[in-house]
C-alpha positions as CSV (number, residue, x, y, z in Angstrom):
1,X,0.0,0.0,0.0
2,X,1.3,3.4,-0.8
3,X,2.4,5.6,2.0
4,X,0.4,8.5,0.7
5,X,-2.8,6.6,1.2
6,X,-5.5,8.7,3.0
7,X,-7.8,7.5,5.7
8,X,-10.4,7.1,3.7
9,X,-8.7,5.0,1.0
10,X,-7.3,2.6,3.8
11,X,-11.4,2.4,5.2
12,X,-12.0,1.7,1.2
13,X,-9.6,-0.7,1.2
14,X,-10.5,-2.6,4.5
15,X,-14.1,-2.8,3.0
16,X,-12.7,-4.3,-0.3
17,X,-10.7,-6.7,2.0
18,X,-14.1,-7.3,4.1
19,X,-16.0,-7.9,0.6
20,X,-13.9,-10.6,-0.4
21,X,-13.3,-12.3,2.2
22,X,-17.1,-12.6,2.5
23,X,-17.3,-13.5,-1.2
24,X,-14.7,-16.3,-1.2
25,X,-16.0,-17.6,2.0
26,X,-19.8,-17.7,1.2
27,X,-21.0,-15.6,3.9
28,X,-22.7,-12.5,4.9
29,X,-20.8,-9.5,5.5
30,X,-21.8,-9.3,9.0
31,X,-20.6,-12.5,10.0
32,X,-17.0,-11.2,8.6
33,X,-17.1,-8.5,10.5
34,X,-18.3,-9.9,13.6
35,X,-15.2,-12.8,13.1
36,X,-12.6,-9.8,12.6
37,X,-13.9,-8.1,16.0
38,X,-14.0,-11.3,17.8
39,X,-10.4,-12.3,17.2
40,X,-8.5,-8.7,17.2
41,X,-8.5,-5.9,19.6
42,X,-8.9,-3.3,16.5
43,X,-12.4,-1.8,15.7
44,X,-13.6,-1.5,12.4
45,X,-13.4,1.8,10.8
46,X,-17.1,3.9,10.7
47,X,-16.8,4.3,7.1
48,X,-15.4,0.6,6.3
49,X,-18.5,0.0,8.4
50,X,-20.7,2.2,6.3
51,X,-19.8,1.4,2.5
52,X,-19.5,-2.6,3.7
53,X,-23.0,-2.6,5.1
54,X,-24.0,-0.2,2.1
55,X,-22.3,-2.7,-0.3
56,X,-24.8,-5.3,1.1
57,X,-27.6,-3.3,1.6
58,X,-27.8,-2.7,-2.3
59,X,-25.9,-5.6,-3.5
60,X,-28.5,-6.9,-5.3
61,X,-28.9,-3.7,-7.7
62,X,-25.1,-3.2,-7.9
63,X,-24.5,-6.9,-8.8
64,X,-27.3,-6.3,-11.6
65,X,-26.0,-3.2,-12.9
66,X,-22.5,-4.5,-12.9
67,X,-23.5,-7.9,-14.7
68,X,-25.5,-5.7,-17.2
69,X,-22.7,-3.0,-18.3
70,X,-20.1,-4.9,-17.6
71,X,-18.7,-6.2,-21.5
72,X,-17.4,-9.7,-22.0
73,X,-17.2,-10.8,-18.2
74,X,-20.3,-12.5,-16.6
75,X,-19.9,-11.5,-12.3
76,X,-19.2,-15.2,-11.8
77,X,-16.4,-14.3,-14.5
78,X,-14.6,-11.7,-12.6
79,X,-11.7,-12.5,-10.3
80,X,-13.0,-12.0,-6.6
81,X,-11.2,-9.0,-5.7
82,X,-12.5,-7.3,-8.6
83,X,-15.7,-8.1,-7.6
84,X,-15.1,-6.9,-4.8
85,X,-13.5,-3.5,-6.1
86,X,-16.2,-3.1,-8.2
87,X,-18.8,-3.4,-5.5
88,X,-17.2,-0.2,-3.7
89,X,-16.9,1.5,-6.1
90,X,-20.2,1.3,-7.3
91,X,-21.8,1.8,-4.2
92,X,-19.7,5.1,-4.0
93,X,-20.4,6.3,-7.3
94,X,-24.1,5.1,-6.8
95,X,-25.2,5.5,-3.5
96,X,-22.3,7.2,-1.4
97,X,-22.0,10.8,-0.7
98,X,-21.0,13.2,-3.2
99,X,-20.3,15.5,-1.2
100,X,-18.0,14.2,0.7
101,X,-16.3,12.2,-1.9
102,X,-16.8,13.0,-5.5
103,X,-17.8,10.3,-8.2
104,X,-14.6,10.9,-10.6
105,X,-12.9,10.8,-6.8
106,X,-14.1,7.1,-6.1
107,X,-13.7,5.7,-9.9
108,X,-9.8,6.6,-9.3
109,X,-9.9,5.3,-6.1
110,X,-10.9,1.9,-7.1
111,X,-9.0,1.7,-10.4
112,X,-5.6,2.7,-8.0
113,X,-6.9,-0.5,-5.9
114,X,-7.3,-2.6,-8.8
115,X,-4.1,-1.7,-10.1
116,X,-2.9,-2.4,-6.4
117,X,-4.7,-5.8,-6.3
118,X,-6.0,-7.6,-9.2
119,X,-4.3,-8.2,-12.6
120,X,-2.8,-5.9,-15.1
121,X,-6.2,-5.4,-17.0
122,X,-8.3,-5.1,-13.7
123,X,-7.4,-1.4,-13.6
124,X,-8.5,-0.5,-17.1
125,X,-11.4,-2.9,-16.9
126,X,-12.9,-1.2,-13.3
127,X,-12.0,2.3,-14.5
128,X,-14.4,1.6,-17.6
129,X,-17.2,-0.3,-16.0
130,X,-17.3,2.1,-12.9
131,X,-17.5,5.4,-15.4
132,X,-20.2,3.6,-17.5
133,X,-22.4,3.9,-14.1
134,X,-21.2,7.0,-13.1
135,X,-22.3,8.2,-16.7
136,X,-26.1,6.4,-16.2
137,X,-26.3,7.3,-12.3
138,X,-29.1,10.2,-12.7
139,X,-31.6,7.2,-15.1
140,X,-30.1,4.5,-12.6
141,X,-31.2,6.5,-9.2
142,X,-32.7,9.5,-10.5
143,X,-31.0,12.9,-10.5
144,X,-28.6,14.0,-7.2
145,X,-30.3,16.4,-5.2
């Protein structure tokens, strides 16, 4: 991990690491999180917290949208961290707070933890998926108030 990385990228990157753990071990965020607490003396971040719980919250309609803009890779397709990337990063472009963190803010975000990650096409490949949906948000969940 860079040493530049800000708070908020290491509470991105915690959910990410949250995500896919989840992902690869068939169960529910929750139980991931509760299984972190139980066996370390760390809390969990208030925004890993927030965008994990916000990840499952909506997974449903970011697992759809990411299935249907996503070109040549099926979800089941997709290497498990960028699943998980993707998720993030949707639910931040999506659902998160622009004011606090700008869409074109998060779609770098995730393509830096791609490129941090996953394989050398996962960068390019998240960059262009996540803009797609960043492009549709206002027909996807109506216009930002």
């Amino acid at each position: 991990m860079s040493p530049y990385v800000t708070s908020r990228g290491k509470a991105r990157r915690r959910a990410v690491d949250i995500l896919f753990e989840a992902d690869a071990k068939q169960a529910s965020v929750t139980e991931i999180m509760e299984l972190r607490l139980a066996q370390t003396e760390q809390s969990i971040n208030p925004l890993t917290r927030r965008i994990v719980l916000g990840v499952a919250e909506h997974r449903d309609e970011i697992d759809e949208l990411l299935s249907t803009y996503s070109r040549g890779w099926t979800l089941d397709r997709m290497p498990n961290v960028d699943r998980a990337v993707l998720r993030v990063g949707a639910w931040e472009v999506l659902y998160g707070d622009p004011e606090n963190v700008p869409e074109a803010v998060a779609v770098k975000e995730a393509t830096d933890i791609a490129r941090e990650l996953s394989t050398d096409e996962s960068p390019s490949f998240v960059n262009g998926l996540l803009s797609r949906l960043q492009s549709l948000k206002p027909s996807i969940v109506g216009p930002t108030p």
